[in-house]
Kinemage of the C-alpha trace (Angstrom):
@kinemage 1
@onewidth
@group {chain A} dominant
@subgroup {mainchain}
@vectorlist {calphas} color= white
{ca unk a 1} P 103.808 87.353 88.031
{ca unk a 2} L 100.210 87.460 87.270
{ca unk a 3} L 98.554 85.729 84.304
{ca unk a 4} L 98.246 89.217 82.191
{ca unk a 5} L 102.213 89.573 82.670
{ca unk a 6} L 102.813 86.101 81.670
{ca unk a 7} L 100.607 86.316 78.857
{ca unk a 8} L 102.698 89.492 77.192
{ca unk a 9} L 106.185 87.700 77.139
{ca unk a 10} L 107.174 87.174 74.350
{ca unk a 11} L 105.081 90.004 72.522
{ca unk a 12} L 106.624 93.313 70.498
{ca unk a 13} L 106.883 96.255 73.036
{ca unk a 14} L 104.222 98.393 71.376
{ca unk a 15} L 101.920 95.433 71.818
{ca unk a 16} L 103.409 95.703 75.666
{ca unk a 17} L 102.598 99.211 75.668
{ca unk a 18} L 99.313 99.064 74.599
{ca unk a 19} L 98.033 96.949 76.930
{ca unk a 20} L 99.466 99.213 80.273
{ca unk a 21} L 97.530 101.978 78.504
{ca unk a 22} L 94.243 100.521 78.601
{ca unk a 23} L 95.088 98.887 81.961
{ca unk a 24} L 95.374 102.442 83.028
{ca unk a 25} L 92.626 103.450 81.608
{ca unk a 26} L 90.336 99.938 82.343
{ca unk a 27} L 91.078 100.996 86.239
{ca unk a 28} L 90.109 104.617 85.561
{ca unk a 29} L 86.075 105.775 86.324
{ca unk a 30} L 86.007 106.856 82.866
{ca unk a 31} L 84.199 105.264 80.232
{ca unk a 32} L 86.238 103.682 77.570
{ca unk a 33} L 85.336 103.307 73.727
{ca unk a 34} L 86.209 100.688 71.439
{ca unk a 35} L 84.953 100.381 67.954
{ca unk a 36} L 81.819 102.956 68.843
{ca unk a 37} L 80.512 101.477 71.615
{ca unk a 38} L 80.571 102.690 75.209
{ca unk a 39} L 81.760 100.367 77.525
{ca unk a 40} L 81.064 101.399 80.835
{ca unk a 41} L 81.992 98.058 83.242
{ca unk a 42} L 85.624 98.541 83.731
{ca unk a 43} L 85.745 94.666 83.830
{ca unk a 44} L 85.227 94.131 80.443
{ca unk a 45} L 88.756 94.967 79.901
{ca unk a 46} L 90.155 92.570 82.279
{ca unk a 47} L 88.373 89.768 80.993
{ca unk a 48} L 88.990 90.540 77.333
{ca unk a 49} L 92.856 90.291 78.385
{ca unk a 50} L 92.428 86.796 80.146
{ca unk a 51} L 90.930 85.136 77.330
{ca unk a 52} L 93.112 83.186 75.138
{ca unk a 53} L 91.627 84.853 71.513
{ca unk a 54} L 93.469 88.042 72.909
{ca unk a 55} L 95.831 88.749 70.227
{ca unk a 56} L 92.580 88.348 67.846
{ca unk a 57} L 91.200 91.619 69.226
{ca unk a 58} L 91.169 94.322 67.232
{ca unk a 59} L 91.210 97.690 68.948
């Protein structure tokens, strides 16, 4: 179990959901937007998901 899957234990299903989705699309060569903002470096997605204000994050 990595630290991601550890971290969604615990958490409502669509919450669950949500976060394979952008995993999917995080490892994709596509550019993702949040909130306006292009965000090209798929590892900004990663490390928003290891930090500990994760819930906090509004999509």
């Amino acid at each position: 179990m990595n630290s991601v899957d550890s971290k969604i234990i615990g958490q409502s299903k669509p919450a669950v959901e949500l976060k394979k989705m952008i995993g999917l699309v995080a490892s994709s060569n596509s550019p993702v937007i949040i909130n306006g903002p292009q965000v090209q470096e798929k590892n900004w997605l990663q490390r928003l998901f290891t930090t500990k204000a994760e819930e906090k994050v509004i999509l």
